[in-house]
C-alpha positions as CSV (number, residue, x, y, z in Angstrom):
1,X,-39.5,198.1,296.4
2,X,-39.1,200.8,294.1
3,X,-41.1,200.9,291.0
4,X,-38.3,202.1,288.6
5,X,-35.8,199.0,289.1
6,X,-35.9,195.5,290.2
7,X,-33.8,192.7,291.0
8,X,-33.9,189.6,289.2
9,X,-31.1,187.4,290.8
10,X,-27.8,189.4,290.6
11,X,-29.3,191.2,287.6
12,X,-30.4,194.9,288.3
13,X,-33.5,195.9,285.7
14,X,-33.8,199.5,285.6
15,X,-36.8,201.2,283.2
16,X,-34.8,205.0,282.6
17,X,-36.5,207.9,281.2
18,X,-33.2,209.4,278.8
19,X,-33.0,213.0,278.7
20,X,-30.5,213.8,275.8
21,X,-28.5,217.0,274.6
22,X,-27.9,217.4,277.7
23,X,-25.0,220.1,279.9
24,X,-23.3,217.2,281.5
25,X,-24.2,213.1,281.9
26,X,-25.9,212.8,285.4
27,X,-28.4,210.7,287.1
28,X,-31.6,212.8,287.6
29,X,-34.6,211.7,290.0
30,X,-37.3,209.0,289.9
31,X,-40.3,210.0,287.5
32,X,-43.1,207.9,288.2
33,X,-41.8,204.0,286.9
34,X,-38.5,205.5,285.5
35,X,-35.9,206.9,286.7
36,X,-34.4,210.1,284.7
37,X,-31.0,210.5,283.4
38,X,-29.8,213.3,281.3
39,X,-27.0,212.6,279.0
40,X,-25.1,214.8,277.6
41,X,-24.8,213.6,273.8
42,X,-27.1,213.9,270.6
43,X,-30.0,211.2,270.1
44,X,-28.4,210.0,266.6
45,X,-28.0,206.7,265.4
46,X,-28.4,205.3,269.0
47,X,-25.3,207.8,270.4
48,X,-27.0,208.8,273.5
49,X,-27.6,205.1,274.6
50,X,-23.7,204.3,274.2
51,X,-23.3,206.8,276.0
52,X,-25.4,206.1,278.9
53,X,-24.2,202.5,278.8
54,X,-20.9,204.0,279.3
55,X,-21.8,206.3,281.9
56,X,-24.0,204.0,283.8
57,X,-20.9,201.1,283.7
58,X,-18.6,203.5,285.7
59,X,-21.7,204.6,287.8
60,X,-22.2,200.8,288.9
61,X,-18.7,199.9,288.7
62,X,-19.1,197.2,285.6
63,X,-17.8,196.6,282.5
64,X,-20.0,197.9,279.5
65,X,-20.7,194.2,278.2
66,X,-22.8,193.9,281.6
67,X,-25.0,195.8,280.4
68,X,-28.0,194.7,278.2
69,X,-30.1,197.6,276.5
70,X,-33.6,195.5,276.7
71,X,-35.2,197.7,274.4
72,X,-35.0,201.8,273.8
73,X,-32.0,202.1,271.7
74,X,-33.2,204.8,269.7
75,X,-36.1,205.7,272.5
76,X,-36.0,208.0,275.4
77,X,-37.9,205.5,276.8
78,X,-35.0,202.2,278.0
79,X,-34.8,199.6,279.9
80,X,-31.4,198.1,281.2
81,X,-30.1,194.7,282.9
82,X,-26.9,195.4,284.9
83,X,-25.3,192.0,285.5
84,X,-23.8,191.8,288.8
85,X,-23.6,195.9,290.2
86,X,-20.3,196.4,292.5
87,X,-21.5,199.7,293.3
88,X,-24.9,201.1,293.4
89,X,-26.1,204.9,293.5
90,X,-28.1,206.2,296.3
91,X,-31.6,205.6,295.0
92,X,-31.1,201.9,294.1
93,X,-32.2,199.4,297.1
94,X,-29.5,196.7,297.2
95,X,-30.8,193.2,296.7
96,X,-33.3,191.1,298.6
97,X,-34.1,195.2,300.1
């Protein structure tokens, strides 16, 4: 399994390496234990995390309150819970992968 993201149950952890002040929002590649996302929004006052926690809710098909910022809120460094993904992106395994 990758070392980015794990499964705990239905729960999806994922450590992501945020890359604000971005062009456009979009899910970069895996960087060692995190996987990279740049987001295009200013790191103020925890702005570029609500926007990733929308971004990543449409991404995995949720609604936003499924997701849990673990910690990183005003970090580029973040890790996320994603209760129950209906849809995953290419480079997550599904569970029990």
């Amino acid at each position: 399994m990758s070392s980015f993201c794990h499964w705990e149950g239905d729960t999806l952890v994922l450590n992501i390496l945020g890359r604000p002040r971005a062009k456009k929002t979009v899910i970069g590649k895996v960087i060692g234990k995190q996987l990279e996302i740049y987001v295009a929004e200013q790191p103020v006052r925890g702005r570029a995390t609500a926007h990733l926690v929308r971004f990543l809710a449409e991404e995995f098909d949720v609604p936003e309150s499924s997701i849990t910022v673990v910690f990183g809120v005003y970090n580029v460094n973040k890790q996320l819970r994603i209760k129950a993904p209906k849809r995953l992106p290419s480079m997550i395994p599904p569970a029990g992968a």
